[in-house]
DRENVOTI-839217 format. One record per residue (C-alpha): residue in three letters; z, y, x; residue number from 1. Coordinates in pm, 1 decimal. Layout:
BEGIN
<"ALA" <Z Y X> NUM> ...
REM end
This chain:
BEGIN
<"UNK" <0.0 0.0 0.0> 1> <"UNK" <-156.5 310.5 196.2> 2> <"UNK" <41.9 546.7 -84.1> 3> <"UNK" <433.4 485.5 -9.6> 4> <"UNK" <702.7 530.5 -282.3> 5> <"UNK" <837.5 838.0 -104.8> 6> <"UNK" <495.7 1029.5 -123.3> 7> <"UNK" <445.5 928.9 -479.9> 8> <"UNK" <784.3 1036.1 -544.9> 9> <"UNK" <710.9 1368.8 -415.9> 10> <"UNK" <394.4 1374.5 -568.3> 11> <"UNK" <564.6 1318.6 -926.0> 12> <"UNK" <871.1 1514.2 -849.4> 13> <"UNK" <1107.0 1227.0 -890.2> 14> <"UNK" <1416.6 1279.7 -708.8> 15> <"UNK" <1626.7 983.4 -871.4> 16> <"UNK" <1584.2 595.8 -759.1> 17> <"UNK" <1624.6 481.7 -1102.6> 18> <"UNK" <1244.0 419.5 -1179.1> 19> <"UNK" <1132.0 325.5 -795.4> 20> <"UNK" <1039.0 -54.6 -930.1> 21> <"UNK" <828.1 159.5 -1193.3> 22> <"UNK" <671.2 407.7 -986.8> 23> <"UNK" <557.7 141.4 -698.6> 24> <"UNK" <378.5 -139.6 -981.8> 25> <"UNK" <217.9 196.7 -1121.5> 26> <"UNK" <77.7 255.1 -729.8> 27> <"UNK" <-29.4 -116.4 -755.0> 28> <"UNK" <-242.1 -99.5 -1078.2> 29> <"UNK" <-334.6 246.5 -899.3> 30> <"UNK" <-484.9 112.2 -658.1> 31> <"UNK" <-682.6 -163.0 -794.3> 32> <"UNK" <-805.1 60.4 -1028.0> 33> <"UNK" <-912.4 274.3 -782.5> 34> <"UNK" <-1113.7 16.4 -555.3> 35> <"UNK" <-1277.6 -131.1 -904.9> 36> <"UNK" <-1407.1 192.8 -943.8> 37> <"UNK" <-1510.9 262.2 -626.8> 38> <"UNK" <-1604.8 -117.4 -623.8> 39> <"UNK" <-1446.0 -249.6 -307.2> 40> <"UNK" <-1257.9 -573.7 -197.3> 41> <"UNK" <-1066.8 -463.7 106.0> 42> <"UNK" <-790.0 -217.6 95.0> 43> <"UNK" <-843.4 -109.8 459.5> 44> <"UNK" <-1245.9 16.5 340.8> 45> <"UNK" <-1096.3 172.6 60.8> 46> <"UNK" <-879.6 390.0 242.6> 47> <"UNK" <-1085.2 518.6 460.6> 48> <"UNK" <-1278.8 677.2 231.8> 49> <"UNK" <-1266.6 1058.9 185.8> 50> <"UNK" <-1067.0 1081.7 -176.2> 51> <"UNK" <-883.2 740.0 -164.3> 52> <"UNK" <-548.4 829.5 -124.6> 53> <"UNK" <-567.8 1165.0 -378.3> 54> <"UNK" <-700.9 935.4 -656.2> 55> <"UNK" <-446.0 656.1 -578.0> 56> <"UNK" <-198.4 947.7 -641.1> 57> <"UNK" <-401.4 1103.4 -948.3> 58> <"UNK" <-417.5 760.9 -1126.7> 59> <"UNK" <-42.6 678.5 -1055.9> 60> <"UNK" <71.3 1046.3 -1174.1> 61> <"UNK" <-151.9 1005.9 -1509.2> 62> <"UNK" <-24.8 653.8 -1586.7> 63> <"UNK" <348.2 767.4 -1520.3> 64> <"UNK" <333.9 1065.9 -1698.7> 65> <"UNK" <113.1 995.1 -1993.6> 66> <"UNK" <283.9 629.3 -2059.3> 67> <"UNK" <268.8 632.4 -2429.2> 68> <"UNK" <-37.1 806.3 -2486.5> 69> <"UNK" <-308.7 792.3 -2218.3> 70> <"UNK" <-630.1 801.1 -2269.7> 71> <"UNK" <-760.4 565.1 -1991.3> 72> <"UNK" <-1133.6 686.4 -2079.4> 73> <"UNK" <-1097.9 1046.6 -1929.0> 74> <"UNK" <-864.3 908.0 -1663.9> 75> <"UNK" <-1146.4 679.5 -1563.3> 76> <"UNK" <-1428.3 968.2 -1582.4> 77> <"UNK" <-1212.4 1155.3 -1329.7> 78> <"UNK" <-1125.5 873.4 -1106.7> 79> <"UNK" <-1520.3 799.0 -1086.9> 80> <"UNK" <-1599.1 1137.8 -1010.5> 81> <"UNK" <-1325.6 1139.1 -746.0> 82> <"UNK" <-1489.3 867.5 -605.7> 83> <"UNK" <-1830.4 899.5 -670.8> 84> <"UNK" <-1987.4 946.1 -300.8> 85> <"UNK" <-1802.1 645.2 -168.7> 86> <"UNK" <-1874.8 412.7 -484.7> 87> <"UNK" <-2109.3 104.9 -397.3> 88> <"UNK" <-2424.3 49.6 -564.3> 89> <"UNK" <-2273.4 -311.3 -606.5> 90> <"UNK" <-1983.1 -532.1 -509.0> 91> 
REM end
């Protein structure tokens, strides 16, 4: 995991432990998300691309924050767009 619980935390403004378990499964899904989308296997490829690590953080943010009620559709336009000069034609 290239995004660690502290920087999330401090990207979410979390200063309690009491959701830690929370916030590092949501970096998880986060990031596989994020590699589907920019449709890569290896974590070590993803990361070195240009926006990796600020739409890791976007995704995890929206999916903490928006819990009950996200809309994964506009979530997903903006984690393509993100990620749109990395993305492979095909896996």
């Amino acid at each position: 995991m290239a995004v660690t619980l502290e920087e999330m935390k401090n990207y979410l403004r979390v200063d309690y432990d009491d959701e830690d378990a929370l916030i590092e499964s949501m970096v998880r899904a986060s990031e596989k998300i994020c590699m589907d989308v920019a449709r890569m296997d290896s974590v070590d490829e993803f990361y070195a691309v240009e926006n990796a690590k600020m739409a890791v953080l976007y995704a995890a943010a929206y999916l903490y924050e928006h819990r009950e009620e996200a809309d994964h559709h506009a979530m997903m336009l903006t984690l393509r767009a993100l990620l749109s000069g990395s993305r492979k034609e095909a896996f």
